[in-house]
C-alpha positions in Angstrom: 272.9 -53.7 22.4 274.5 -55.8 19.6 275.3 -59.9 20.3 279.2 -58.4 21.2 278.3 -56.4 23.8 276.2 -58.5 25.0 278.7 -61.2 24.9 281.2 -59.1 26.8 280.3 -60.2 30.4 279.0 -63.9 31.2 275.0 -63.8 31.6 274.8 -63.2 35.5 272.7 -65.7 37.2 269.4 -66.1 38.7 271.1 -65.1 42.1 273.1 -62.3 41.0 269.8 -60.7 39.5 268.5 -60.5 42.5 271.6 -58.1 43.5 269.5 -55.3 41.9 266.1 -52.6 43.3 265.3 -55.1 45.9 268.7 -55.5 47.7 269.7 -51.9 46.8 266.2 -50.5 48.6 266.9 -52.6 51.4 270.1 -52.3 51.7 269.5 -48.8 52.2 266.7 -49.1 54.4 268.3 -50.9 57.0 271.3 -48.4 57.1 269.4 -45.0 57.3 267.4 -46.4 60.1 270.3 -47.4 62.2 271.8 -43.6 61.1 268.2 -42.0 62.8 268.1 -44.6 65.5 271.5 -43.1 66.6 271.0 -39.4 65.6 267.4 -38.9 66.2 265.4 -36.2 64.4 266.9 -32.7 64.0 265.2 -29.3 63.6 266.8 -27.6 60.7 266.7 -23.8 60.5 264.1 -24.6 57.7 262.6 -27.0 59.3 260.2 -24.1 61.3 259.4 -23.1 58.4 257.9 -26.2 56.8 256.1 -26.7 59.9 254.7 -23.7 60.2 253.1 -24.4 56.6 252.2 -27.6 57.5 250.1 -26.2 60.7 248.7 -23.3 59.0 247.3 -26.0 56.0 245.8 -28.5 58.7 244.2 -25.4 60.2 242.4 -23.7 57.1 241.6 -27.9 56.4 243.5 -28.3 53.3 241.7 -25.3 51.8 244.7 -24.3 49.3 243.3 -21.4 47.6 242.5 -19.8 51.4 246.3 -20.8 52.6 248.5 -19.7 49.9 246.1 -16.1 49.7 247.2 -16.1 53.5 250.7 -17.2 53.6 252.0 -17.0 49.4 255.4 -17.4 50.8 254.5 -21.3 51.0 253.7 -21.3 47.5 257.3 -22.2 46.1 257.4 -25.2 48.9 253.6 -26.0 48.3 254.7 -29.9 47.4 256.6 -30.7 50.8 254.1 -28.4 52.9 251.5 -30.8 52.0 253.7 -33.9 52.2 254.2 -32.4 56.4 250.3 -32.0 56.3 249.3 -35.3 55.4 251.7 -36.7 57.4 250.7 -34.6 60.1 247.2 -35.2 60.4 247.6 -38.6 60.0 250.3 -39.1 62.7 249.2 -36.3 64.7 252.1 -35.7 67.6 254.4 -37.8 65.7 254.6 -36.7 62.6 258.3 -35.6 63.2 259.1 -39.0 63.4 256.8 -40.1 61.1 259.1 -36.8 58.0 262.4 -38.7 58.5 261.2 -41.8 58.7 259.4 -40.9 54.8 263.1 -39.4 54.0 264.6 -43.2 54.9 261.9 -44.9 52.6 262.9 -41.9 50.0 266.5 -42.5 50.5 265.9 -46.1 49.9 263.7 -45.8 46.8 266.5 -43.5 45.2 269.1 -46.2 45.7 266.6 -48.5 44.0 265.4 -46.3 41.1 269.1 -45.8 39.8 270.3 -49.6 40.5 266.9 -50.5 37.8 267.5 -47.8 35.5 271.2 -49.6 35.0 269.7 -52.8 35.3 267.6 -51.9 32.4 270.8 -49.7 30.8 273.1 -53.5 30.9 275.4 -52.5 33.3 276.7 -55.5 34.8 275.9 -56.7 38.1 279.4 -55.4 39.7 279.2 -52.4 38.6 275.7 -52.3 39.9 276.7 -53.7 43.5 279.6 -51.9 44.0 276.7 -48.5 43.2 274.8 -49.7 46.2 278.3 -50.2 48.4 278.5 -45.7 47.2 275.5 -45.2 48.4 275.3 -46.7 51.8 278.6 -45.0 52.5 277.2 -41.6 51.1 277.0 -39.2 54.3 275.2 -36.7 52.2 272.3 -38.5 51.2 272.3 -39.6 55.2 272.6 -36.7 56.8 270.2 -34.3 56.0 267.1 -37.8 56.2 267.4 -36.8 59.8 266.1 -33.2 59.7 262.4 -32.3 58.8 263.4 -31.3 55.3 262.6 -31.9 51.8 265.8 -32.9 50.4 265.4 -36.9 50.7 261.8 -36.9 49.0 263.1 -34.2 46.2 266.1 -36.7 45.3 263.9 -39.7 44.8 261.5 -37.3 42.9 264.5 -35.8 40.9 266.2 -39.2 40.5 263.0 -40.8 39.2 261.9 -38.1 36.7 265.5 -38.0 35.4 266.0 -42.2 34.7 262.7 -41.9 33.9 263.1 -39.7 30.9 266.5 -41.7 29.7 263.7 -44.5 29.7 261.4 -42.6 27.4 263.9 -42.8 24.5 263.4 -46.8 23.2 264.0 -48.7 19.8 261.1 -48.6 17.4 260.0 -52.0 18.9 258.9 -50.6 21.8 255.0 -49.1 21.5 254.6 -45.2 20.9 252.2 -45.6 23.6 254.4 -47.1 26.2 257.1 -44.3 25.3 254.3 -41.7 25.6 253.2 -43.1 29.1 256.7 -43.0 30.4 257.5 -39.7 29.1 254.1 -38.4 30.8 254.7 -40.2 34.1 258.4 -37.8 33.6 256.8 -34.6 33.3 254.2 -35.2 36.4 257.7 -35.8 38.7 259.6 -33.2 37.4 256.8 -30.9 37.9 256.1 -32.7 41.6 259.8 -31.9 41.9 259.5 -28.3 41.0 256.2 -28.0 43.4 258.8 -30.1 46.2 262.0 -27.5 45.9 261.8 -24.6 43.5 265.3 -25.5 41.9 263.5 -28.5 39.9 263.3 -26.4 37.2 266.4 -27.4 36.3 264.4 -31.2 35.1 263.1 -29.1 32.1 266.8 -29.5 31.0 266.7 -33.6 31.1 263.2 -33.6 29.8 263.7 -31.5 26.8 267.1 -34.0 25.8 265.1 -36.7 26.2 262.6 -35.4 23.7 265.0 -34.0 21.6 266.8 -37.3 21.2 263.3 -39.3 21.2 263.3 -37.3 18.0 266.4 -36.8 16.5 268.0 -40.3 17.3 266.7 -42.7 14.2 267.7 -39.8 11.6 270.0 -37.6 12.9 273.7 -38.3 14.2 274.9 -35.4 16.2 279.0 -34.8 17.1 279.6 -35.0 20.0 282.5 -33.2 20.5 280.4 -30.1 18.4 277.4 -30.7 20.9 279.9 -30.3 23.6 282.2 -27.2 22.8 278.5 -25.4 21.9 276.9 -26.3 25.4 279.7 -24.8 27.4 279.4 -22.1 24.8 276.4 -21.4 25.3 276.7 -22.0 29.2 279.5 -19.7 29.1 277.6 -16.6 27.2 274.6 -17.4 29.8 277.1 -16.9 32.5 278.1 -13.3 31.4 274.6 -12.3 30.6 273.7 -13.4 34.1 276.6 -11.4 34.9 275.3 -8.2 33.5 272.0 -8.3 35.4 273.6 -9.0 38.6 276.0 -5.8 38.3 272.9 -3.8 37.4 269.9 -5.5 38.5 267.5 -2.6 37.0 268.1 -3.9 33.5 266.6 -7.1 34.0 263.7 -6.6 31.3 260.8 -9.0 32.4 258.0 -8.4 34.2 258.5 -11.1 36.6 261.4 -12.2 38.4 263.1 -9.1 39.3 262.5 -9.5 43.0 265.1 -12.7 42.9 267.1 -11.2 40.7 268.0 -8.0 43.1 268.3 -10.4 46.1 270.8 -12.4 44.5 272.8 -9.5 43.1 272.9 -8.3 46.8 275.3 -11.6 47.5 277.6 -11.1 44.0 278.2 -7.4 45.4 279.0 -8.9 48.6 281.5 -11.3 47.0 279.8 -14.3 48.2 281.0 -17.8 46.7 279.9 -20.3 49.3 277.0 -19.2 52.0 278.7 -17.9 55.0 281.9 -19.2 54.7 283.8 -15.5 54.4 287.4 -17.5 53.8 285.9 -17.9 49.7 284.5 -14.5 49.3 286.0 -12.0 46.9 286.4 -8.5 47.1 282.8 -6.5 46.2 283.0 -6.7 42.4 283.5 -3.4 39.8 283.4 -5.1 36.7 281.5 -7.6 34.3 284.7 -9.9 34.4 284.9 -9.2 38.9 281.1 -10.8 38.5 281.5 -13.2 36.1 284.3 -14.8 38.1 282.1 -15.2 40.9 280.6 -17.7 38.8 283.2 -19.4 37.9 284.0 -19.7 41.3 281.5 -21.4 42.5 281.1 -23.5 40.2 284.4 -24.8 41.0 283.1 -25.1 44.6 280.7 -26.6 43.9 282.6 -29.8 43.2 285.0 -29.4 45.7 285.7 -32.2 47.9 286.8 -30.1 50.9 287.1 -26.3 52.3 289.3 -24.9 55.0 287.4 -25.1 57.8 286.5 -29.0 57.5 288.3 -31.1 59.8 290.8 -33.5 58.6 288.5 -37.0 58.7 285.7 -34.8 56.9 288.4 -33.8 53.9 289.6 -37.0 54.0 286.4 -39.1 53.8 284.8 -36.3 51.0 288.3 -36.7 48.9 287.6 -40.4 49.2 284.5 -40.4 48.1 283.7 -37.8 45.7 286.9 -38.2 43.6 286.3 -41.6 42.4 282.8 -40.1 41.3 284.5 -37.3 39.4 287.0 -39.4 37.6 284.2 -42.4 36.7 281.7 -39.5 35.7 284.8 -38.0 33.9 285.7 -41.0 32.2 281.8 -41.7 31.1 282.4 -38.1 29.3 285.2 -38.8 27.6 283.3 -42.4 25.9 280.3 -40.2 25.2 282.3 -37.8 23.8 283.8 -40.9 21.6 280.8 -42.4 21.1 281.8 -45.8 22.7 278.2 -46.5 23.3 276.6 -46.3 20.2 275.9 -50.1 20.4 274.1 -49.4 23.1 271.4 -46.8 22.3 270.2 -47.5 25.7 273.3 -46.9 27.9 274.3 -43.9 25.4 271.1 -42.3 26.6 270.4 -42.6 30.3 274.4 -41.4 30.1 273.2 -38.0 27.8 269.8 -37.6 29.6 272.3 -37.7 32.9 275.1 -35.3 31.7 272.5 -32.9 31.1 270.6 -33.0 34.7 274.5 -32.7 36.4 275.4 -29.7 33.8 271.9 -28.0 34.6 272.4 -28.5 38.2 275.4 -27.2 38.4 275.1 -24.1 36.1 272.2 -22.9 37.9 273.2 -23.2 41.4 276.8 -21.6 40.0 274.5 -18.1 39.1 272.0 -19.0 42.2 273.9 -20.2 45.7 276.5 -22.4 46.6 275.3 -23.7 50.3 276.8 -23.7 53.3 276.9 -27.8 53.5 277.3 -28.4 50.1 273.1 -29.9 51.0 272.0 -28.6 47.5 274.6 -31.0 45.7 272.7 -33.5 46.6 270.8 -33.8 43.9 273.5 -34.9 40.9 274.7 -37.4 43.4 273.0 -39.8 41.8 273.7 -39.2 38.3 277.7 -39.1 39.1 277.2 -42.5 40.4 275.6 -43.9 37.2 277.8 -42.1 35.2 280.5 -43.7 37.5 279.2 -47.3 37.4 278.9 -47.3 33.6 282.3 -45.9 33.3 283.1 -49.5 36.1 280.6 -51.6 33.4 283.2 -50.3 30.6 286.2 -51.3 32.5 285.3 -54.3 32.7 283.8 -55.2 29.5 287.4 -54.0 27.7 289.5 -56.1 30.5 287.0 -59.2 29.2 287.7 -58.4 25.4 291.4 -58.1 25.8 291.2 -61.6 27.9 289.8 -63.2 25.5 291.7 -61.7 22.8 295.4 -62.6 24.2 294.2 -66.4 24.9 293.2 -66.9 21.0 
């Protein structure tokens, strides 16, 4: 960051550094528990089905090979299975209580992750604050820390791998081997993540821009508006080749995987755009293009703020607080796309390691499933919010310079 930037914000204080991981975790802490002291635990559809694992690995006494030869099905979910295990031999009968009170502590480690990664980023302590405020008032990150399910421990899993790997990409001054440790620690969450929720194979995406720029960024400059068009480029041609297998499934040419490919092309001749909710369906697709739009559709579902059947407080509250996201992460875009951070290689890359974890997220669950709750959205939550916050830090930083420009 050069002495301008720096100089754009006063230096907060030694109070107003304490408004950062500390405050954020508990902050967070303090609300989910007062959400699950009034809602109690809830038994999700999949909830029977982690607990069915988790009883089936206490039984054959954590024998892995023996379970997953039994019950292979658990295999894809072997990461939260055990974390149900553990917990359940430890707590014995209350081990319910003891899953969503881990998804509180998750919750609250996930708020604290992404307030240090833009403490260490430079974002100014508002911008920070007002991040914590978004997250205590984010019902999607609440909701679903009541239900014995994996999505609270997979955010703080994705969340950390993800600011993690923006982390790995430092200045020359700081040590190969620090970068190399952080980078390592990265890979070991995203593949925790990936063992946690099958769709954390979309982390390979952050991780491989995180190397890629680890590599590229002291002798390469790369345009960012090029980089852009040929991402949705190539997004787009994967969407129409994904297209093609899903109108004739038999084609698919690998050994491996065809299984998942035939059950999804059984919901794209259905129509299906979000899960169960028959009001977005399209007619059964005939063509490439009848396919292909399916895509496209949800896609745009999956950023929208409401659906038909929500009742009017739930569209209003998701308008209220998912549009602000878009237009901040929006408006981070546009000053990447600019390059109004290059002098600040750190904030430039925590905001390209996070376009590409939102972009990857999106895509895949575009081809894959658009849920019923919008639950597996989840995820880029977090990322829209730091996108958001830097796009707050850069507000602010401009409103300074032109202060201080019309008093001279």
């Amino acid at each position: 960051m050069s002495d301008t930037e720096q100089n754009d914000l006063p230096a907060p204080s030694k109070c107003e550094r304490c408004i950062g991981p500390l405050f954020g975790f508990a902050a967070m802490l303090v609300v989910n528990a007062l959400y699950l002291a009034c809602k109690g635990v809830f038994i999700a559809p999949d909830s029977s089905f982690y607990m069915r694992g988790a009883d089936q690995l206490v039984a054959a006494g954590f024998d892995f090979q023996a379970f997953l030869n039994d019950s292979p099905a658990f295999g894809q979910y072997i990461g939260f299975v055990t974390w149900c295990a553990i917990l359940k031999s430890i707590f014995g009968e209350n081990w319910s209580a003891a899953v969503v009170g881990g998804n509180a502590v998750a919750n609250a480690l996930t708020v604290a992750v992404l307030t240090n990664a833009l403490r260490r980023t430079g974002v100014c302590w508002q911008a920070r604050l007002s991040t914590i405020g978004w997250c205590m008032i984010a019902f999607d990150l609440l909701v679903w820390s009541k239900g014995l399910l994996s999505d609270p421990t997979f955010l703080v899993l994705a969340t950390s791998a993800v600011t993690i790997s923006a982390g790995c990409v430092r200045p020359l001054t700081s040590s190969l081997s620090r970068q190399a440790g952080m980078l390592s620690l990265a890979t070991v969450l995203s593949l925790a993540a990936i063992c946690w929720r099958p769709t954390g194979i979309a982390l390979v995406a952050p991780l491989s821009v995180c190397v890629a720029l680890r590599l590229l960024s002291q002798r390469f400059r790369f345009k960012r508006t090029f980089t852009l068009l040929a991402t949705l480029v190539l997004v787009e041609a994967g969407f129409l080749l994904f297209a093609h297998f899903m109108s004739e499934p038999e084609s698919w040419p690998l050994p491996f995987g065809g299984g998942h490919i035939s059950y999804t092309a059984h919901y794209y001749d259905d129509g299906q755009i979000v899960w169960k909710r028959y009001a977005t369906y399209h007619a059964e697709p005939e063509t490439l293009i009848d396919y292909h739009l399916i895509t496209l559709d949800r896609l745009r579902y999956w950023f929208a703020c409401y659906e038909s059947e929500f009742s009017f407080a739930h569209k209003l509250y998701n308008c209220v607080f998912y549009i602000p996201l878009f237009l901040g992460s929006t408006a981070t875009l546009v000053a990447w796309t600019l390059r109004v951070f290059r002098n600040r290689e750190q904030c430039d890359h925590l905001v390209t390691v996070q376009l590409s974890m939102v972009l990857a997220y999106s895509a895949m669950h575009a081809m894959l499933q658009v849920d019923y709750g919008w639950r597996y959205r989840v995820p880029i939550i977090p990322c829209l919010m730091m996108l958001s916050a830097i796009a707050l830090d850069d507000a602010l930083r401009r409103r300074i310079r032109n202060a201080a420009y019309d008093s001279t």
